[in-house]
C-alpha positions in Angstrom: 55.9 76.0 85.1 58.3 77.8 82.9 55.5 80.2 81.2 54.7 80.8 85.0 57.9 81.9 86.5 58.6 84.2 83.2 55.3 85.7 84.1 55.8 86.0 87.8 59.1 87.9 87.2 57.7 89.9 84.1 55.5 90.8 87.3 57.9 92.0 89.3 59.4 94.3 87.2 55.9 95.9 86.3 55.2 96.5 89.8 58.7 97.8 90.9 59.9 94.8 93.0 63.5 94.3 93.3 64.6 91.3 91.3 67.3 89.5 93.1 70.2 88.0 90.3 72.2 85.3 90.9 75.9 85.4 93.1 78.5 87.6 92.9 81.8 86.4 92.7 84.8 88.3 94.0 88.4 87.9 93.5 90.6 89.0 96.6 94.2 88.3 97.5 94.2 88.8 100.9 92.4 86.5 103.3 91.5 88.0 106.4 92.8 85.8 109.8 89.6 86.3 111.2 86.1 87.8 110.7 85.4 90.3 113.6 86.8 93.6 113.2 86.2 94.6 117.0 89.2 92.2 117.8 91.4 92.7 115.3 93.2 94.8 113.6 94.0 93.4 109.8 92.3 96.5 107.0 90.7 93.3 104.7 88.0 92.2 107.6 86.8 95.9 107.0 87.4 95.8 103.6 85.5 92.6 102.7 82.7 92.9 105.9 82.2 96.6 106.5 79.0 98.0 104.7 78.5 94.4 103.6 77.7 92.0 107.0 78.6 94.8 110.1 77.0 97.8 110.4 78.0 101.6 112.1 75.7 104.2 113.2 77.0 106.4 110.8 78.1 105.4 107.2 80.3 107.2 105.1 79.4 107.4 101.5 81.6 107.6 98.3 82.2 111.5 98.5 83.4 111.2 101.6 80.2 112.4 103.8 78.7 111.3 106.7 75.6 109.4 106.4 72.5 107.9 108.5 73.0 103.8 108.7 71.2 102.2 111.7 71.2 105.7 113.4 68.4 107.3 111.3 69.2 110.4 113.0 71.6 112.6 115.4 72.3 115.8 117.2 74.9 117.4 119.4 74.4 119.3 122.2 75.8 123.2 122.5 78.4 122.4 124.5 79.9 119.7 122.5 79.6 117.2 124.7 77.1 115.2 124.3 75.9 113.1 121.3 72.0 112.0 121.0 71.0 109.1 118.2 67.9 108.2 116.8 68.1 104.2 115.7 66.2 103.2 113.0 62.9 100.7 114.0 62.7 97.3 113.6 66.4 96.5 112.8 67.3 93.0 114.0 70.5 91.1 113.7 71.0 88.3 111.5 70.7 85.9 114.3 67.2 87.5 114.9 68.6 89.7 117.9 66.5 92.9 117.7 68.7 96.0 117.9 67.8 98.7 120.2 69.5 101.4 122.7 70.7 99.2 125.0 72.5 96.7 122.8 74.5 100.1 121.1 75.7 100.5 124.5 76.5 97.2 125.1 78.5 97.0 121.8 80.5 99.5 122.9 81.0 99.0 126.1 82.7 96.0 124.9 84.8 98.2 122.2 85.5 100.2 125.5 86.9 96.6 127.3 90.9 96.1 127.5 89.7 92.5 128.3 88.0 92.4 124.7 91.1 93.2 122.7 89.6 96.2 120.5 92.0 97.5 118.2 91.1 101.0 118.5 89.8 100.8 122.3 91.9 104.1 122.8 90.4 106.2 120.9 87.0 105.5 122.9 88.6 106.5 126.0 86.6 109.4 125.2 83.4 108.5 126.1 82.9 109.2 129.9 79.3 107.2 129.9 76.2 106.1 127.5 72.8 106.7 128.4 70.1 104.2 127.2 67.4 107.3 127.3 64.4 104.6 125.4 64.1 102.3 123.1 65.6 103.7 119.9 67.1 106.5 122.0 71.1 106.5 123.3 73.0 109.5 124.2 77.0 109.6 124.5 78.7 111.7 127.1 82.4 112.9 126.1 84.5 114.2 128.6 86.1 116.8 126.0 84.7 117.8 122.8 85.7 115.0 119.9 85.5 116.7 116.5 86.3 113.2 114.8 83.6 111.4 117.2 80.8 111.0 114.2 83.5 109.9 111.7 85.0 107.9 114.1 81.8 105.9 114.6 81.4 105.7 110.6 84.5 103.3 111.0 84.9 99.1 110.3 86.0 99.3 114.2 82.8 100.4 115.5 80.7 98.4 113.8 77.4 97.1 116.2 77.7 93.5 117.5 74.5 92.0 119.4 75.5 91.2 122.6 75.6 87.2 122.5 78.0 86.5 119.9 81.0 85.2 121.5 82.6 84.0 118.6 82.3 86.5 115.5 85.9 85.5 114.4 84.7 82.5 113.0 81.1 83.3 113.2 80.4 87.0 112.1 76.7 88.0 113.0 75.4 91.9 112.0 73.0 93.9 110.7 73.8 94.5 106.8 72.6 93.4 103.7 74.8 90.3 103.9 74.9 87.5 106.4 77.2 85.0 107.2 77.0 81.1 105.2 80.8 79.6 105.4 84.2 80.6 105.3 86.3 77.6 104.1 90.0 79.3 105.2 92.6 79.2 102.1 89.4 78.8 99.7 86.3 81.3 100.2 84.4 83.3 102.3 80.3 82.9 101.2 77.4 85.7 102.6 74.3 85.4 101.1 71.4 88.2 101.0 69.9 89.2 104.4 66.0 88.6 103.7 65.3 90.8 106.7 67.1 93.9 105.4 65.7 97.2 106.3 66.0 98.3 102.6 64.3 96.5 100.8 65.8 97.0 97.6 69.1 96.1 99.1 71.2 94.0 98.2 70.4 93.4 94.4 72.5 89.6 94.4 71.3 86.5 96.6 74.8 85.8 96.8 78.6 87.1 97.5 81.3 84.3 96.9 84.9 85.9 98.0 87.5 83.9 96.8 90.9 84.1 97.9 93.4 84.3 94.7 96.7 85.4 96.0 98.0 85.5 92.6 97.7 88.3 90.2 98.1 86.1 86.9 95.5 83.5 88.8 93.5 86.1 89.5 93.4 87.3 85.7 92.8 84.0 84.3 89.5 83.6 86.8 88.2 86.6 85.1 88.9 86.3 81.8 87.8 82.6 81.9 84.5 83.8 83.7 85.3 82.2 87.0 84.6 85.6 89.1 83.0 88.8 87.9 85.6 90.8 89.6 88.9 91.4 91.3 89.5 94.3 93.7 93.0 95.5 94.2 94.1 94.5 90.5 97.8 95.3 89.6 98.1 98.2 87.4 99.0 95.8 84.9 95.9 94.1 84.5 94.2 97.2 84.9 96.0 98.6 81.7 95.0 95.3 80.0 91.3 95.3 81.0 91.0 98.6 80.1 91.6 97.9 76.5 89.6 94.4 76.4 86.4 93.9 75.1 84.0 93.0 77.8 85.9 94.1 80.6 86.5 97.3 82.6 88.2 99.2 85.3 86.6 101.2 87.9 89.8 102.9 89.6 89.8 106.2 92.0 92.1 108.1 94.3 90.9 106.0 98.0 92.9 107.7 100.9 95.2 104.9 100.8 98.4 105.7 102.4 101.2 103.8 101.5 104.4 104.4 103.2 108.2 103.2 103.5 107.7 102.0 107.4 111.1 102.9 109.3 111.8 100.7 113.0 113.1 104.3 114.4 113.4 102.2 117.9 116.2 100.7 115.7 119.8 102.0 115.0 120.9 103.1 112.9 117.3 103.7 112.1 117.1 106.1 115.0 119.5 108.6 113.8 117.8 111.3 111.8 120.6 111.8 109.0 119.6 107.7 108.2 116.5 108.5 107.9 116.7 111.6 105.8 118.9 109.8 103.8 117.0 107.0 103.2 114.0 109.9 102.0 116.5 111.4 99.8 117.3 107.9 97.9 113.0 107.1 96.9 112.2 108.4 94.2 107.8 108.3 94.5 107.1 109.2 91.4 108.9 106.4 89.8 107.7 104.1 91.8 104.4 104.9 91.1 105.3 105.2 87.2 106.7 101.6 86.9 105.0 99.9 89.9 101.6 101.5 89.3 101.4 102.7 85.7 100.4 106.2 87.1 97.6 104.8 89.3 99.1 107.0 92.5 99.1 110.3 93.9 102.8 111.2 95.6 102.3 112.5 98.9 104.5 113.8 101.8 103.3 112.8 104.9 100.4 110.7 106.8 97.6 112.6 105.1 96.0 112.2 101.3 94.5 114.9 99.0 91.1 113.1 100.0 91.7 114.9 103.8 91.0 118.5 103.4 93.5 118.6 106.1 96.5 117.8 103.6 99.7 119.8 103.0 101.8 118.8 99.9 105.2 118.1 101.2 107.2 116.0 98.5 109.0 118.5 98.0 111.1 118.3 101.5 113.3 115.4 100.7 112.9 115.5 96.9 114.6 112.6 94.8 118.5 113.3 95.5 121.1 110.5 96.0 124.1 112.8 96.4 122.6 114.3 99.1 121.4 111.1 100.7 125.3 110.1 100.1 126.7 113.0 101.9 124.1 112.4 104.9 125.1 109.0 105.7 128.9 109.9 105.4 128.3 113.0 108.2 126.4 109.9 110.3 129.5 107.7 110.0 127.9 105.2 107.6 130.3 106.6 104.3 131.0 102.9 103.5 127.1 102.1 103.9 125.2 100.0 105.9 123.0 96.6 105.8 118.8 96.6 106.3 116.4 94.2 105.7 113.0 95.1 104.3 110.4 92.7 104.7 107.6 92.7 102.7 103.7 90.8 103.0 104.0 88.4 100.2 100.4 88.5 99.6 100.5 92.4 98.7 102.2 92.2 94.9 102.3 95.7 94.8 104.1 96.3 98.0 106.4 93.5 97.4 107.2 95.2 93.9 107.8 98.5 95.5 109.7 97.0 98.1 112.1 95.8 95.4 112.3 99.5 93.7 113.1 100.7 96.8 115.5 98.7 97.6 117.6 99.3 94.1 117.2 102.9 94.8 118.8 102.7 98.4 121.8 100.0 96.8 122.4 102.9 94.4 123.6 105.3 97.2 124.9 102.7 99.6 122.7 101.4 101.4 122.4 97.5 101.1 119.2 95.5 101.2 118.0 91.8 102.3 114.9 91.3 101.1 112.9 89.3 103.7 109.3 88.2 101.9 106.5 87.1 104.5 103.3 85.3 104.5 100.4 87.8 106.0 100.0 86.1 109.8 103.9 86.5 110.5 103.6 90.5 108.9 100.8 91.0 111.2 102.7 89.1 114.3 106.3 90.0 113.9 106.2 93.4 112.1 103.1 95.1 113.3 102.5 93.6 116.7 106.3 93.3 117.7 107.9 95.8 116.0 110.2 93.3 114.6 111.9 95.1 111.5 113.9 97.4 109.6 111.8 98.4 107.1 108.7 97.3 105.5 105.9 98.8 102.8 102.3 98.6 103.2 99.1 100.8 102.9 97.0 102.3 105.9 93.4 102.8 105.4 92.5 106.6 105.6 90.3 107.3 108.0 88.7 110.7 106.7 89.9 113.0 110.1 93.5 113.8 110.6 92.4 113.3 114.3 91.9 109.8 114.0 95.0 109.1 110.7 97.5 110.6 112.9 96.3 109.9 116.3 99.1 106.4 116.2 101.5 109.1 116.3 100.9 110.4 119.2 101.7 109.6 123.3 98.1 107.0 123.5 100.0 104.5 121.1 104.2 104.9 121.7 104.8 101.3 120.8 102.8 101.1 117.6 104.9 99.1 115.0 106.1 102.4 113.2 106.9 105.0 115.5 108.3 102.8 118.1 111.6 104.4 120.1 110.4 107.7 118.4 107.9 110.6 119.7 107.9 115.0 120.0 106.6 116.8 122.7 105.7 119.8 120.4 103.5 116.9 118.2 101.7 115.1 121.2 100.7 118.6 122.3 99.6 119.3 119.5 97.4 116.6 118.0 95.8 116.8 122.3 94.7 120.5 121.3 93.8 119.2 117.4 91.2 116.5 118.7 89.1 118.8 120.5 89.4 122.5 118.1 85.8 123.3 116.7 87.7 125.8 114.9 88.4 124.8 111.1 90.6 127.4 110.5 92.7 126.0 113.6 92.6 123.1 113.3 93.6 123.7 109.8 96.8 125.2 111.4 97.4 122.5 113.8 97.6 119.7 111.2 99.5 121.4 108.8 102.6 122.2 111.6 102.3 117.9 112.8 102.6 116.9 109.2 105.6 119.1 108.6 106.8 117.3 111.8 106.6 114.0 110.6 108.2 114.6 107.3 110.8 117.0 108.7 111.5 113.5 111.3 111.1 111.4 108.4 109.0 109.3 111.0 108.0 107.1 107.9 108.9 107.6 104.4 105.3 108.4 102.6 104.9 106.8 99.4 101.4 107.5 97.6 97.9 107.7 97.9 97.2 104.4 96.3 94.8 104.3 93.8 91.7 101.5 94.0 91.6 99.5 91.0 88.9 97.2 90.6 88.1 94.6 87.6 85.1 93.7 86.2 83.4 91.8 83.7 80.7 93.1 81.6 77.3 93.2 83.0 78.0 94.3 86.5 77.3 97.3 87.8 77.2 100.2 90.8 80.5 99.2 92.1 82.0 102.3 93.7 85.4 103.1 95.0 84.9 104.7 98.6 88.0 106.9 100.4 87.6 104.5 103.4 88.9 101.0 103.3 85.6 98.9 102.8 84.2 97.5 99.8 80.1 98.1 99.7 78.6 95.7 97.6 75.2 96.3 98.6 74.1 97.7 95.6 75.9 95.8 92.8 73.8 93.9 90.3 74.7 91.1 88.6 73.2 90.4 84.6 
């Protein structure tokens, strides 16, 4: 039996046949609350199940283009308007759903739902109707021109969902390479290899173990003791280490993170500008990213990275200065300083350790900090959905068109957790006229005048464009580092 299988898979290899290796074992310190991305908003359900179990219509790739995924083709009409897709044939979902036309436009007529909950659901307020036109054939009528409309779709939030899964929260069902096995909550998520997948060659492991490691020194000793075969969002510590260790590596890349100083302007004396401008004055970003992130960050100015050719570097508007942040809060009354409390997601180490650099910085000029440290559900339920704050760090997936990064700025979303009691007429105009220019070279203009808004406001204090840092033992291969949040695992291989 043993001579047989060797020569069955000396066999495969002759003929070209993928050989499938073994499980893949991933470290992550987040766990997400749920599993569907179309009803809720938390970046690690995209991160962990966008590319890898849910699938777009579009993909983005790791340069940052636009890509055919179960759309096999598109086109746009003249007038802007109108969007035509080609799906691929003989796609079926993993609970053998088959996906045509008219299950694209049920997906997203559920996106389009305010019953359904859809994070994003505003930003398909666009569409005025889709048109099953056949089988493999769906068309999408705009009411205005959408020059993010493709990348939009290339998003975790717009992934397709067949139309009888009623509970992908606990029970994710899509069309990727991965499908759903078990999620034991506080321990693992498991996906194992899609037998069905319409590449076959994809994915190269049977299976993907995620296990959740909220520690950074747990998560090191499960590598180095062979336990996983890698950890994504290592701390620039380990990173350092593995980079020097025998047997181990670091694949690490700028990834359109944005990681910002969130300010409650809906609360004073958060709402007075010279607080806020003196609050910019007091962070110093590249230090931050020198001792919290051992030069594994890009300082940036406002709501946009390097990786959006959109971006305007604006560090240099409220450079590193605490007399000046002293004089500002003595002309706004506050000369014998003030009290705020940053909270911070416990499970983020790297937010939490800014956090705490932050908050020396703003002690040294008067400014005193509680530090409030919170488990992930209460973030997510007392800081993001009720605005309940002062101040809190975290990171916002870029989203590759300032159309849809800045969008939260604007009048569609005036309660979202960090521009609440704050907004500009001159901006909302602005990023109206900015979602529908075809012109580059105006829209160009357009972006540049809102970002210099939002740092002149100091709507948010912007921090860095967070590096990805991923760890990994030797023998695996093709992992990638993408400028959208989402972790493709597709085509790793396991030795």
């Amino acid at each position: 039996m043993r001579r047989y299988l060797v020569f069955v898979c000396a066999l495969v290899v002759l003929l070209g046949m993928p050989v499938m290796a073994g499980e893949l074992r991933v470290a992550v310190a987040t766990e997400p609350p749920g599993l569907d991305p179309t009803t809720n908003a938390a970046a690690v359900i995209r991160q962990l199940l966008h590319h890898n179990l849910y699938e777009g219509l579009v993909q983005v790739d790791e340069e940052g283009k636009l890509r055919p995924q179960l759309a096999e083709s598109w086109q746009l009409s003249d007038d802007g308007l109108v969007y035509t897709f080609v799906l691929r044939e003989g796609v079926s979902f993993h609970d053998g759903t088959l996906l045509d036309a008219a299950v694209v436009a049920q997906s997203f007529h559920r996106a389009m739902d305010p019953d359904t909950g859809h994070p994003r659901r505003e930003e398909y307020e666009v569409i005025e109707r889709i048109d099953v036109v056949g089988e493999r054939t769906v068309e999408f009528h705009l009411y205005e021109p959408q020059t993010a409309f493709l990348t939009l779709l290339a998003l975790g939030a717009s992934v397709i969902v067949p139309p009888e899964a009623d509970d992908l929260a606990r029970h994710p069902v899509g069309t990727g390479p991965f499908e759903f096995v078990e999620w034991r909550p506080a321990n693992r998520l498991v996906l194992a290899r899609n037998p069905s997948y319409y590449f076959p060659d994809q994915p190269k492991v049977d299976q993907v173990t995620f296990r959740f490691v909220r520690d950074p020194a747990a998560q090191r000793r499960a590598l180095m003791a062979g336990e996983v075969d890698l950890v994504i969002e290592i701390t620039p510590e380990i990173a350092v280490e593995l980079g020097q260790r025998p047997g181990f590596s670091v694949v690490s890349a700028p990834s359109n993170l944005v990681q910002v100083l969130s300010i409650n302007n809906a609360r004073g004396p958060l709402d007075e500008l010279e607080v806020r401008k003196a609050i910019a004055h007091a962070v110093n970003r590249e230090l931050i990213i020198e001792r919290v992130f051992f030069g594994y960050g890009t300082p940036i100015g406002s709501h946009l990275t390097p990786a959006i050719p959109y971006y305007v570097d604006l560090t240099g508007m409220h450079e590193y200065d605490p007399q000046t942040s002293r004089e500002l809060l003595a002309q706004a009354g506050h000369g014998d300083g003030l009290t705020l409390t940053l909270s911070l997601p416990s499970n983020y180490a790297q937010h939490v350790r800014t956090g705490e650099v932050i908050a020396a910085q703003l002690e040294e000029v008067g400014i005193r900090v509680r530090i409030e440290l919170v488990d992930w559900a209460t973030w997510l339920e007392r800081m993001f959905s009720q605005g309940d704050y002062d101040l809190t760090v975290i990171a916002h997936p870029g989203r590759l068109d300032p159309a849809l990064m800045l969008g939260v700025y604007g009048p569609d979303r005036p309660d979202y957790y960090f521009r609440r009691g704050w907004q500009s007429e001159e901006l909302n105009d602005l990023l109206e006229e900015g979602a529908v220019e075809l012109d580059r070279g105006r829209r160009q203009e357009i972006y540049a005048r809102v970002q210099e808004i939002l740092a002149e406001e100091v709507v948010n204090v912007y921090l860095q464009d967070m590096h990805a840092m991923i760890g990994l033992r030797e023998g695996i291969e093709g992992v990638s580092v993408y400028p959208i949040y989402a972790l493709d695992l597709s085509r790793v291989s396991v030795e």
